[in-house]
C-alpha positions as CSV (number, residue, x, y, z in Angstrom):
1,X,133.7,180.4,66.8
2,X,135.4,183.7,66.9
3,X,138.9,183.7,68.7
4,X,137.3,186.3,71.5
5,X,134.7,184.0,72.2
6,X,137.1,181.1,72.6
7,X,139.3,183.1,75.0
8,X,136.2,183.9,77.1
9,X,135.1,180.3,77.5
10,X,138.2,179.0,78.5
11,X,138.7,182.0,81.3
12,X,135.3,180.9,82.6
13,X,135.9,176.9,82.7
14,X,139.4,177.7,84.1
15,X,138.3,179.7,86.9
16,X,134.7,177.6,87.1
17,X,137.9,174.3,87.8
18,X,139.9,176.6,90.9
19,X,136.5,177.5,92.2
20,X,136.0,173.8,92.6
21,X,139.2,173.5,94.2
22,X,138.6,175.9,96.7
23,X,134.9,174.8,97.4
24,X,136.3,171.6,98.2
25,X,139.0,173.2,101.2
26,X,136.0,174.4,102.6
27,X,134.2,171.5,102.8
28,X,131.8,169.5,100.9
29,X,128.4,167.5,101.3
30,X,127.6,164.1,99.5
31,X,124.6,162.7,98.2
32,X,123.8,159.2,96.7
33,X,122.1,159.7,93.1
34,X,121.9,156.1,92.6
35,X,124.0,152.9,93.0
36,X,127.9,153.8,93.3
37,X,126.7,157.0,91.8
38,X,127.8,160.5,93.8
39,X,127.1,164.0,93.5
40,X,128.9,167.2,95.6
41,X,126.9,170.3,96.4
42,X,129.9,171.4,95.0
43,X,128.9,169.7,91.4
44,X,125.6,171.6,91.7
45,X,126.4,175.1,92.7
46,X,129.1,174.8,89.7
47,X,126.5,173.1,87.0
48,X,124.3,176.7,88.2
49,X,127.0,178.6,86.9
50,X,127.7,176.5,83.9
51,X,124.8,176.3,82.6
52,X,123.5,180.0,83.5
53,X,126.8,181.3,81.6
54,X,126.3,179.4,78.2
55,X,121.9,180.1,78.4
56,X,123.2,183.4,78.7
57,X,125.9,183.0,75.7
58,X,124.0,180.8,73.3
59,X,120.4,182.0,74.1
60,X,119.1,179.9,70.8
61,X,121.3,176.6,71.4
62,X,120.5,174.0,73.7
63,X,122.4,173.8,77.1
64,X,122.0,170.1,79.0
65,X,124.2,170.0,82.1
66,X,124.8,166.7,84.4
67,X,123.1,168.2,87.5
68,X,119.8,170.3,85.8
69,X,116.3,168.1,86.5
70,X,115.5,169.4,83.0
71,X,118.5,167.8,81.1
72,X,116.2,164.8,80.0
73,X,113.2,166.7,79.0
74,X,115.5,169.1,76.9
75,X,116.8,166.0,75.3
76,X,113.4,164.2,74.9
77,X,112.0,167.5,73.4
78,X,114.4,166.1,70.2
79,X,115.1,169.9,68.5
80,X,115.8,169.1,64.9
81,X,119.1,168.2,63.4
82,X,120.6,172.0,62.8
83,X,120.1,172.6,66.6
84,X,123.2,172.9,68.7
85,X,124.1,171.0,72.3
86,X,125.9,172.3,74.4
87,X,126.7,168.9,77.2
88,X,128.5,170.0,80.8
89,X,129.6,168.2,83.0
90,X,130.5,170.4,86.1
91,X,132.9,167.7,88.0
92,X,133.8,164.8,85.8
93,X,135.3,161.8,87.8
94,X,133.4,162.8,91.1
95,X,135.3,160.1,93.1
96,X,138.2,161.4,92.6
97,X,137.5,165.0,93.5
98,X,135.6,163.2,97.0
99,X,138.7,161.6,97.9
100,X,141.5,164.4,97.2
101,X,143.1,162.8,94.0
102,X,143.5,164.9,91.2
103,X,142.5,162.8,88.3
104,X,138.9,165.5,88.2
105,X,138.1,167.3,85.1
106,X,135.5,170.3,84.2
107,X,133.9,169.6,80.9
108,X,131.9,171.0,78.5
109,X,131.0,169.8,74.8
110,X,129.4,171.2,71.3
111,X,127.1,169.2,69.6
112,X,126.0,169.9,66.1
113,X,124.3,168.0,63.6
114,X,124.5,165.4,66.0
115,X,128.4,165.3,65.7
116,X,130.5,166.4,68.9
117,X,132.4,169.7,67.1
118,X,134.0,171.1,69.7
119,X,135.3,170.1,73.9
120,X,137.1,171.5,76.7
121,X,138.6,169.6,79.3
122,X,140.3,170.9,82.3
123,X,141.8,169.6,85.2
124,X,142.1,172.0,88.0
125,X,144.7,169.9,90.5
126,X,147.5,170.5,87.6
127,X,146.2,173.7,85.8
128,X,146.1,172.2,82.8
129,X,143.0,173.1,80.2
130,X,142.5,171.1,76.8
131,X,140.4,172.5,73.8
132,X,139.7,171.4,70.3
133,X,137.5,170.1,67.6
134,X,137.1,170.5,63.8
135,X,134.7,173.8,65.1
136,X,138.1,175.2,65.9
137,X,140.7,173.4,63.4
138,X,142.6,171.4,65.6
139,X,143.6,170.8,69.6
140,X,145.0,173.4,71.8
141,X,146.2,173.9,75.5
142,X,146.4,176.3,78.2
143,X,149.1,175.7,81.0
144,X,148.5,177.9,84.4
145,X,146.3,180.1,82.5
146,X,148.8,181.3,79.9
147,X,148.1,181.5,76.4
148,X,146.6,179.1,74.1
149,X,148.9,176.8,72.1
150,X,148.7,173.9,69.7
151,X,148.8,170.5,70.4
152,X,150.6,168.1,67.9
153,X,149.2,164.8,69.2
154,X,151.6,161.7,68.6
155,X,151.2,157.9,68.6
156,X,152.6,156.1,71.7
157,X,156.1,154.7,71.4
158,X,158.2,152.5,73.0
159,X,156.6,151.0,76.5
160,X,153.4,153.6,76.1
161,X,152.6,151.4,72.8
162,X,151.4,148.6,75.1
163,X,149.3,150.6,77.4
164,X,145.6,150.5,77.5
165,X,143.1,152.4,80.1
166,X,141.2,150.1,81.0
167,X,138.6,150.9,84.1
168,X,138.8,148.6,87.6
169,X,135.2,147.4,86.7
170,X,136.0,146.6,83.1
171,X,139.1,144.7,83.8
172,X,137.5,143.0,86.1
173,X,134.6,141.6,83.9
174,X,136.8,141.9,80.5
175,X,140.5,141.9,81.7
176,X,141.2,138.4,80.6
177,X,139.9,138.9,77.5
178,X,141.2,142.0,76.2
179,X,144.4,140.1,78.0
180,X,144.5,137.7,75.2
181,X,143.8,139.7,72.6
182,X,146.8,142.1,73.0
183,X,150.3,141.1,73.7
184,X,152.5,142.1,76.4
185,X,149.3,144.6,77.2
186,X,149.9,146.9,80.6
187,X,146.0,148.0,82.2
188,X,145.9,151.5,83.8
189,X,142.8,154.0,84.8
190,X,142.4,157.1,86.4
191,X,139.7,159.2,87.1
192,X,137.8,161.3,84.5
193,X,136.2,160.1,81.5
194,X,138.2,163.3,79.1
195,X,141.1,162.7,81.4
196,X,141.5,159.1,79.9
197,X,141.2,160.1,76.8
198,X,143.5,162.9,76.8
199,X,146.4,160.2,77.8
200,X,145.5,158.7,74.1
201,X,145.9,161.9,72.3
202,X,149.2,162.9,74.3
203,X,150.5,159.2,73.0
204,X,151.1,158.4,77.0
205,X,148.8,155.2,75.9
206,X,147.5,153.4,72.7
207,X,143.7,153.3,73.6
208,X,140.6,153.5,76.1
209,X,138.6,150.9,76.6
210,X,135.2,151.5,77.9
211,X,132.5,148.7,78.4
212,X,130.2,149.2,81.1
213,X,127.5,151.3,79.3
214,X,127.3,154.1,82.4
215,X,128.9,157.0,80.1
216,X,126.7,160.0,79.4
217,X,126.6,162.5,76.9
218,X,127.8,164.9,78.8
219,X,130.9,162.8,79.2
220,X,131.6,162.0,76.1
221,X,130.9,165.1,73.5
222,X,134.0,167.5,74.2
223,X,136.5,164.2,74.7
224,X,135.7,162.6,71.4
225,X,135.4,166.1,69.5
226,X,139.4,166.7,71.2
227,X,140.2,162.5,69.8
228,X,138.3,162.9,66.4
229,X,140.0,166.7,66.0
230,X,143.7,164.7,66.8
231,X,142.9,162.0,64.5
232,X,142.0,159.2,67.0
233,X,139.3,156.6,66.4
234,X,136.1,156.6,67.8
235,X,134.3,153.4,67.4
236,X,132.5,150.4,69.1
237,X,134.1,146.9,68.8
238,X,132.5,147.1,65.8
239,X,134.6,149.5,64.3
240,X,131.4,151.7,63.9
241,X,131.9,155.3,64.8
242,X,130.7,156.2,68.1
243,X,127.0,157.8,67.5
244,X,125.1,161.0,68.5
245,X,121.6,160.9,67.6
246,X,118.2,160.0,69.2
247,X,118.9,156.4,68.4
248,X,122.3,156.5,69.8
249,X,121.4,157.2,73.3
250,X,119.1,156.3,76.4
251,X,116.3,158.8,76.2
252,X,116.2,157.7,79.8
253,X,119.8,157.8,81.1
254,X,121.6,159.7,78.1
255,X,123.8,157.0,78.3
256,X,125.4,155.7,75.0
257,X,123.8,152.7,73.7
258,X,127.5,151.4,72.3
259,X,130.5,150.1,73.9
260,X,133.1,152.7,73.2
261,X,137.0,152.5,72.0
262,X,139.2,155.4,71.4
263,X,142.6,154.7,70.1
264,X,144.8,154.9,67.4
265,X,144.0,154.0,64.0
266,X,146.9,151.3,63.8
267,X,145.8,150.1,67.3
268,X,142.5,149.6,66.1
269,X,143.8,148.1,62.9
270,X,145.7,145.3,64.8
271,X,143.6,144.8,67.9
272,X,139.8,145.5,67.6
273,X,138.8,142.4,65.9
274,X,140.8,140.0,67.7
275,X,139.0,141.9,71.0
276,X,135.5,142.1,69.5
277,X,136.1,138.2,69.1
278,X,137.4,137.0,72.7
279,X,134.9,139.5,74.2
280,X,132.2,136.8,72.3
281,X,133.9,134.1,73.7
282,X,134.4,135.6,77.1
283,X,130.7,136.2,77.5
């Protein structure tokens, strides 16, 4: 991707994120999509100019957005395996934009070969815009809308090493589980899916821990091409990477058919086993 190009996107998803901010001062309608599921007209009007942007961009690629009726056909249509994705996800962690927090996220993802390549995340309550994959050798951010700099990601150390983002729902179900598994363990969540994983990569905790199966692709793509890009795993409880392809996901939902972990290779050295094991037991 040429260094132009890159420049462009980002102005677009950073202005796309403050147009969002001040769509919501205005005011803002919600719908029900489905159980503890919500949408915004505020998500919709900015999937429209998401998606009309990158059509216009990437005329030959494929463009599936949260909000567009089509996403599921386009998916279902299966383009062959050079074809590239590109997932959006106008308002990631909805709630929180709803309820005035700031833990919200734009997002948008590259997938080629059925590999996520390339993400952007960013969250327009603190200015703060994350980019990176192996499509653009390495993980970069944008403060305020200044210029891009690199990102050295680090492992957690000291009390960070015995954090885990764990959602309310998961710990819940799993929390005494995971519990046992890990010593001296401290749960925390927040709002958006990239958002959670962006605390792993900045070393501000050792892992996310995501069971509930609701994830889509157009949550996951630009995180985990940011986490793979700063040398996180990206596996199921299994220690299996974290698939892409037609087999991988609802056809139905685009939901990902695994349970997904993102943390540091030591963490998942240590830990994934012994949580794989009392998640058997658990259940």
């Amino acid at each position: 991707m040429q260094p132009a190009l890159q420049t462009e996107i980002c102005q677009f998803i950073r202005e796309i994120g403050q147009k969002a901010v001040q769509l919501r001062k205005q005011g803002f309608e919600v719908d029900e999509k489905g159980f503890d599921d919500y949408v915004t007209n505020v998500d919709r009007e900015l999937d429209q100019l998401l998606s009309q942007k990158f059509v216009a961009w990437f005329p030959d690629d494929v463009v599936i957005s949260e909000e567009n009726l089509r996403s599921l056909e386009l998916w279902r249509q299966k383009p062959d395996f050079a074809s590239k994705f590109w997932l959006i996800d106008p308002i990631d962690g909805t709630d929180d934009f709803i309820h005035g927090r700031e833990f919200y996220s734009v997002m948008v993802g590259v997938l080629e070969g059925f590999q996520p390549v390339c993400g952007w995340v960013y969250a327009p309550k603190s200015d703060h815009l994350y980019f990176g994959g192996k499509a653009v050798n390495g993980v970069f951010t944008i403060t305020n809308g200044n210029i891009a700099e690199p990102l050295y990601p680090h492992e957690p150390i000291g009390a960070s090493c015995d954090r885990i983002i764990v959602s309310k729902k998961d710990d819940l179900a799993y929390g005494d589980a995971i519990r046992a598994a890990v010593p001296n363990v401290e749960f925390y969540s927040l709002g958006s899916f990239g958002l959670k994983v962006l605390e792993v990569v900045n070393g501000r905790a050792n892992a996310y821990i995501y069971l509930n199966r609701r994830v889509k692709l157009w949550d996951t793509v630009g995180p985990l091409a940011i986490a793979k890009a700063a040398g996180l795993i990206c596996c199921d409880l299994q220690g299996r990477e974290i698939g892409f392809g037609y087999d991988d996901i609802d056809p139905n939902k685009l939901t990902h058919n695994q349970l997904i972990v993102v943390g540091w290779p030591k963490f998942i050295d240590q830990y994934l086993a012994t949580i794989a094991k009392n998640l058997c037991l658990h259940n």
